[in-house]
C-alpha positions in Angstrom: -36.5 -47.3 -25.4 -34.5 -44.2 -23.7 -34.9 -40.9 -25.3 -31.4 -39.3 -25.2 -30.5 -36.3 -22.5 -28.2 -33.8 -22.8 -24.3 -34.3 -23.0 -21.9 -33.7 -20.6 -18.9 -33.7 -22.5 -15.3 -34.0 -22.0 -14.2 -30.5 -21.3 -17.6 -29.9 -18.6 -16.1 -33.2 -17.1 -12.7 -31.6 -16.6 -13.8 -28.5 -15.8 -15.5 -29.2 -13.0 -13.1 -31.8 -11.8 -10.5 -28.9 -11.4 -12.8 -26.4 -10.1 -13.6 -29.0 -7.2 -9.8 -29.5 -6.8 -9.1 -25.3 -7.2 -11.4 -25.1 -4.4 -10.8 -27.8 -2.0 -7.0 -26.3 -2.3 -8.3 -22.7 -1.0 -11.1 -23.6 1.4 -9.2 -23.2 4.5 -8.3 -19.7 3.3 -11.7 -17.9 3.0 -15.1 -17.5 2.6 -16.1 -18.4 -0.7 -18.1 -15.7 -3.0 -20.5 -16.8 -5.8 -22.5 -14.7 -8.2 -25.8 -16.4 -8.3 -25.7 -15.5 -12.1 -22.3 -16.1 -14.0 -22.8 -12.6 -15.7 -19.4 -11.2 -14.3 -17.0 -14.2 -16.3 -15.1 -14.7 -12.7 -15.0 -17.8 -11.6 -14.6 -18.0 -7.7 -14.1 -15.1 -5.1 -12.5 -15.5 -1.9 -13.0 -13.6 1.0 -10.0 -14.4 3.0 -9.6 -15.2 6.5 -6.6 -15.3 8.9 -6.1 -17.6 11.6 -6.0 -16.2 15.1 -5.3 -19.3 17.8 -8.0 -21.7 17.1 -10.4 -19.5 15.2 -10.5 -17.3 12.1 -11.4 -13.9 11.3 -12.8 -12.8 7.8 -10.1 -10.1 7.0 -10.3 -7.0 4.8 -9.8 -8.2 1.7 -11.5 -10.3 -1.1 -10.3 -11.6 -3.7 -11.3 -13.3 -7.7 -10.1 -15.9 -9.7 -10.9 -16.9 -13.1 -9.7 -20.5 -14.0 -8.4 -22.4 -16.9 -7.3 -25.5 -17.3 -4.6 -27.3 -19.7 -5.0 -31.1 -20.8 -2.1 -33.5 -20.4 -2.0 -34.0 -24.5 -2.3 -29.8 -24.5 0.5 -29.8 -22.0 2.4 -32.7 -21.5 4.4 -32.4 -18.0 7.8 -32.5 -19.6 6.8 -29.8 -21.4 5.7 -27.4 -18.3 9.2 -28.5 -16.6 11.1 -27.0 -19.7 8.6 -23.7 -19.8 9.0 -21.0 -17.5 5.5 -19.9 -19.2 2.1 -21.6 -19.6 -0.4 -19.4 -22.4 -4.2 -19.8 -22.5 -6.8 -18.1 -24.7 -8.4 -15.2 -23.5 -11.5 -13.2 -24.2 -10.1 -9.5 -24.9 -13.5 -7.7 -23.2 -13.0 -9.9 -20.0 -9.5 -9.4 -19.3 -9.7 -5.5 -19.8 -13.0 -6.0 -17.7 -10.6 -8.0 -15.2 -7.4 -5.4 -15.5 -10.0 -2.8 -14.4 -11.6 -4.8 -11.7 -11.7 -2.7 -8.1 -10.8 -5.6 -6.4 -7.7 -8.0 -7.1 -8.0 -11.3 -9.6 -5.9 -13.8 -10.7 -5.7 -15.8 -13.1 -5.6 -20.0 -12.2 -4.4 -22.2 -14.9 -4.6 -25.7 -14.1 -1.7 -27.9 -15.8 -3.4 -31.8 -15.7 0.0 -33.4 -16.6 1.8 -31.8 -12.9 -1.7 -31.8 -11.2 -1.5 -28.2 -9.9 -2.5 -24.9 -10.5 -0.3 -21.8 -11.6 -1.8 -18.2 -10.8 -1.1 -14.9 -10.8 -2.4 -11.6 -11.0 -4.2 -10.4 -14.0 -2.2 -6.7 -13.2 0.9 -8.8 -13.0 0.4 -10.6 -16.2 -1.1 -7.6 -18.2 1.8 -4.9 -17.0 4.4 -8.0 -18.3 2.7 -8.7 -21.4 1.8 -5.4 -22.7 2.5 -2.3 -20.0 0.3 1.0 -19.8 -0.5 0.6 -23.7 -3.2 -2.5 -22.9 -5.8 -0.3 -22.6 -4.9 2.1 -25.4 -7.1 1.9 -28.0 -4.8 1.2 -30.9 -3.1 -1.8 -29.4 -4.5 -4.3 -30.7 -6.9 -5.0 -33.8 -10.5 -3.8 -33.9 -11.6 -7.1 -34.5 -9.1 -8.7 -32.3 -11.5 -10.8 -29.9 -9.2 -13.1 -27.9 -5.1 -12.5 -26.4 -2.9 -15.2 -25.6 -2.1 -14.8 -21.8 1.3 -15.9 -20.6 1.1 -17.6 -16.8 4.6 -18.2 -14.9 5.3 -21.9 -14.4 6.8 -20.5 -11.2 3.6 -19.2 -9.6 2.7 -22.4 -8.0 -0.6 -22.3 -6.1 0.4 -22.7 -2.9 -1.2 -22.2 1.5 2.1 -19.5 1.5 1.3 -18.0 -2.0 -2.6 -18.0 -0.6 -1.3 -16.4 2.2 0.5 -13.2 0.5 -2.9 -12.6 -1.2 -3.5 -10.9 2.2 -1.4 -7.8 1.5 -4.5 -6.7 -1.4 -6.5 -3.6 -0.1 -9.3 -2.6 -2.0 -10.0 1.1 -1.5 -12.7 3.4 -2.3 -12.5 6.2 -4.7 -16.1 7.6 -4.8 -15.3 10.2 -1.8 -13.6 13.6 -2.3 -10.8 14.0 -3.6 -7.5 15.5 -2.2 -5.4 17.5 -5.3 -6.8 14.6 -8.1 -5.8 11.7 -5.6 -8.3 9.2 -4.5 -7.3 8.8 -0.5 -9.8 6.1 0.5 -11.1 8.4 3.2 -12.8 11.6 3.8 -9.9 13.6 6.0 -8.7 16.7 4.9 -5.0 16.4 5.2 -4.2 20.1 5.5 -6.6 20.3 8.9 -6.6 17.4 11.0 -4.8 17.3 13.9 -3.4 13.8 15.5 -3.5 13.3 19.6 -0.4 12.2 20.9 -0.2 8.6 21.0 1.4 6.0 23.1 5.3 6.2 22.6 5.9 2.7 20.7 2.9 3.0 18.1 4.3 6.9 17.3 7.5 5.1 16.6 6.4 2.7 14.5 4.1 5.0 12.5 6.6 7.4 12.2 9.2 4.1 11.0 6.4 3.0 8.3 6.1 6.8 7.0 9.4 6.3 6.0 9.4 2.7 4.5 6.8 4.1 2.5 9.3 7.0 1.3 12.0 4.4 0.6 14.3 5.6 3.5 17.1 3.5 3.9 19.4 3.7 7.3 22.9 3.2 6.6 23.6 4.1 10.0 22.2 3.8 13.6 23.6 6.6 16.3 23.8 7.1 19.5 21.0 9.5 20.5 23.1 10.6 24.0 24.6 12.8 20.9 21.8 14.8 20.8 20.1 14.2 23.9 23.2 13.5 26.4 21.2 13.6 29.6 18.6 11.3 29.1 17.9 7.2 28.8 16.9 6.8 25.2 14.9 3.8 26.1 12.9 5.8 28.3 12.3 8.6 25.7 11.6 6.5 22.7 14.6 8.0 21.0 15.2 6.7 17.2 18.6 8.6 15.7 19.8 7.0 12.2 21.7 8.1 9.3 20.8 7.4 6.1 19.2 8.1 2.5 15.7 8.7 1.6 14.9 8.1 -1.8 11.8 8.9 -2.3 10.5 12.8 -1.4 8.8 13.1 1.9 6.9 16.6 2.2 4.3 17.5 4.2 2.7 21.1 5.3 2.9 22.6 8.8 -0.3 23.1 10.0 0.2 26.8 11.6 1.0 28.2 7.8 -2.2 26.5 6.5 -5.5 28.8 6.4 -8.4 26.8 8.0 -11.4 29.4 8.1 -13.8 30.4 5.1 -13.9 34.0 4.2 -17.2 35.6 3.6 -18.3 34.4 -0.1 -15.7 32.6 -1.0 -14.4 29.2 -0.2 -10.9 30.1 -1.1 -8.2 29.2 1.8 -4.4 29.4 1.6 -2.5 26.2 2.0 0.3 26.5 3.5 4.1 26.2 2.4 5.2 22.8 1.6 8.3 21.0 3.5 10.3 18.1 1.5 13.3 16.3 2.0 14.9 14.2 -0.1 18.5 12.2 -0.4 21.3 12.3 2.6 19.4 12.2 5.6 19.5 11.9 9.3 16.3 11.3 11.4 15.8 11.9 14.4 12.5 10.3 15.9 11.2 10.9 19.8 8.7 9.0 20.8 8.2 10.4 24.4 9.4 13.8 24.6 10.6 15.1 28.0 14.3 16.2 27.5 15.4 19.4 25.2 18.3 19.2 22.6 21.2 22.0 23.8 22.6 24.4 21.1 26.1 22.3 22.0 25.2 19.3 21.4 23.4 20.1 18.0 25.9 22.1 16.5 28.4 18.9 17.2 25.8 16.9 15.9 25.2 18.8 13.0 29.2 19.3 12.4 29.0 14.9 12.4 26.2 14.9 9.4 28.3 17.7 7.3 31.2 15.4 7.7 29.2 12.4 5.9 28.2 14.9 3.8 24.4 14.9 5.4 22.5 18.3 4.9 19.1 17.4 6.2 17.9 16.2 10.1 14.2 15.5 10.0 12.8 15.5 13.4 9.4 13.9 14.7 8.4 14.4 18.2 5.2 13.2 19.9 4.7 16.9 21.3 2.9 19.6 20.2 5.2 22.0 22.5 6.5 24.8 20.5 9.6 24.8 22.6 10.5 21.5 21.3 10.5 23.0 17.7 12.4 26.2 18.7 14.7 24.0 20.2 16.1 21.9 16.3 14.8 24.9 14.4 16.6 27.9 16.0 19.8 25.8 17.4 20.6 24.7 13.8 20.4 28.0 12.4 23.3 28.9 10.8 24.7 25.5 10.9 24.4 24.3 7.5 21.6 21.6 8.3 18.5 22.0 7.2 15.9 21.3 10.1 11.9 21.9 10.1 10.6 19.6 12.8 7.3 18.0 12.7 4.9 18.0 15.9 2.3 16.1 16.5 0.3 18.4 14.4 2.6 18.3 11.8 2.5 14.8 11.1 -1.1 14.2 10.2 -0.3 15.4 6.6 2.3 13.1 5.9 0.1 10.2 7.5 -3.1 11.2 5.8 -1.5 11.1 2.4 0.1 8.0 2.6 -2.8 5.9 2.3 -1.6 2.7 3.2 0.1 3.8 6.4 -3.1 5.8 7.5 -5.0 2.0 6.9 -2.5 0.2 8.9 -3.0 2.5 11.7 -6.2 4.0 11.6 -7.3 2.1 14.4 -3.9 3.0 16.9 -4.5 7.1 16.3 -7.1 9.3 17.3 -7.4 12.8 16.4 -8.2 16.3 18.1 -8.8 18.3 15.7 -11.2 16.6 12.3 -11.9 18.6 9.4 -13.5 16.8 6.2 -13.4 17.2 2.5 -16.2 17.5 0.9 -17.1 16.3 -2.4 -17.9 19.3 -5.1 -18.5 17.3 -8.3 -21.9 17.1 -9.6 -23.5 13.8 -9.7 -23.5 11.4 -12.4 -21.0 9.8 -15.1 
């Protein structure tokens, strides 16, 4: 006679017949991450890797997924064809718990009837489904205990949708903070001073600053306007026209305060630059030649024509003749010039955090100063 065991039912049967099949699907991606106690209700992490020739490297960034799955009867496939959404049930706690989560996760339904999995951010899903309100507290019942949670049918998993995953970051925010904003490092913007750096990375740097301020070239011009005399190639010369949507300011480091007076910690910052809208940009990657007072006020006569009122300059330099050159030849002009040094541009970079991460290991700096944390301990 056999005493009966415990049952393994249907659903534990499917369940772990997907999450063998979510995983063999990702392996090749990362280095998978378990809790050794489910106490955390995430399913998988990921710590992703990147090919590089015939190896891998572990990358920067890790990644969760919590996964579902959707019976053929549930779900049949003509069914997903017509949908451009798939909804599961959802614990409320988890996916505010999830929403909240430091690091990225994503959601994995698996549909049996296509044999394939659909995924997509929680953040994604949440910001579509119910915006900033989600975690307000009147938004849904106080005895609400489960959501439904709508999944695009389009966000097929797939080794090119596993490979975007890449662009997540996670960043600390335990440090000091810099005017309320959590900077994922411990540089004081306002006093750190760059070295100059090779003459291609300063012009990419200096082309990512202003991705990330939503500049948009219209217009690429011939630096010999500005610089007549000398091979642009030679000099790293970058001269476009353009808009930049998004403000750009930053705060010359020679109006910024750096000592502490006796008995007080109080220092004056210095006056902030912006620019915004109609620009031109002007970007020098190896300064050697000067701009002439001729050639800028034709140039700047060319911008007022396109109706351009602002030049910003970058210049791998920290010679003050190179500033008196833009500043005092455009006087009077019309266009508004305050270039940025070398120890200018440490503001901007500092502040954009996801620029200062992409480049963090291309700059060096010659002057450091650090913020310092002056909240007390504790919740």
């Amino acid at each position: 006679m056999t005493t009966g065991g415990p049952i393994v039912g249907r659903e534990d049967e499917f369940e772990a017949a997907y999450t063998e099949k979510f995983r063999s699907l990702v392996d090749s991606h990362g280095l998978f991450v378990r809790y050794e106690r489910d106490r955390a209700a995430l399913d998988i992490g990921l710590h992703l890797t990147r090919r590089d020739g015939t190896q891998s490297r572990v990358t920067r960034t890790r990644i969760w997924f919590q996964l579902k799955g959707l019976h053929k009867e549930t779900l049949p496939r003509s069914d997903f064809e017509r949908e451009r959404e798939v909804t599961v049930p959802v614990r409320l706690d988890h996916l505010k718990f999830w929403f909240a989560a430091p690091e990225p996760i994503y959601l994995a339904v698996y549909v049996e009837a296509a044999d394939l999995f659909v995924v997509e951010d929680v953040r994604d899903i949440v910001d579509r489904q119910w915006g900033e309100e989600f975690l307000a507290p009147h938004t849904f019942r106080d005895e609400q205990n489960t959501v439904a949670v709508k999944v695009n049918t389009s966000a097929v998993l797939t080794p090119a949708l596993l490979a975007l995953m890449r662009r997540h970051q996670s960043m600390r925010i335990d440090g000091p903070f810099f005017r309320g904003r959590a900077l994922g490092h411990r540089l004081d913007p306002l006093r750190c001073i760059l070295n100059r750096m090779e003459p291609e990375i300063f012009v990419q740097l200096i082309q990512r600053l202003l991705e990330a301020h939503d500049y948009r070239p219209s217009n690429s011009v011939d630096p010999k306007l500005l610089f007549p005399e000398t091979e642009s190639a030679d000099e790293h010369i970058v001269l476009t026209r353009g808009v930049l949507f998004n403000t750009l300011e930053w705060v010359p480091w020679l109006t910024t305060e750096w000592g502490i007076g006796k008995g007080t910690d109080f220092r004056i910052e210095g006056r902030p630059e912006f620019v915004q809208g109609p620009t031109a940009v002007c970007i020098h990657g190896n300064p050697i030649s000067f701009v002439d007072k001729g050639s800028l006020e034709r140039f700047a006569q060319l911008l007022l024509d396109n109706e351009v009122g602002n030049l910003l300059v970058f210049a791998n330099t920290d010679d003050a003749r190179y500033f008196g050159s833009f500043f005092g030849g455009l006087r009077g002009t019309g266009v508004r010039c305050t270039p940025q040094l070398i120890g200018d541009i440490g503001f901007s970079l500092l502040t954009a955090t996801s620029v200062y991460m992409e480049f963090r290991e291309a700059v060096s700096w010659r002057i450091t100063n650090y913020l310092w944390n002056n909240r007390e301990d504790g919740e």
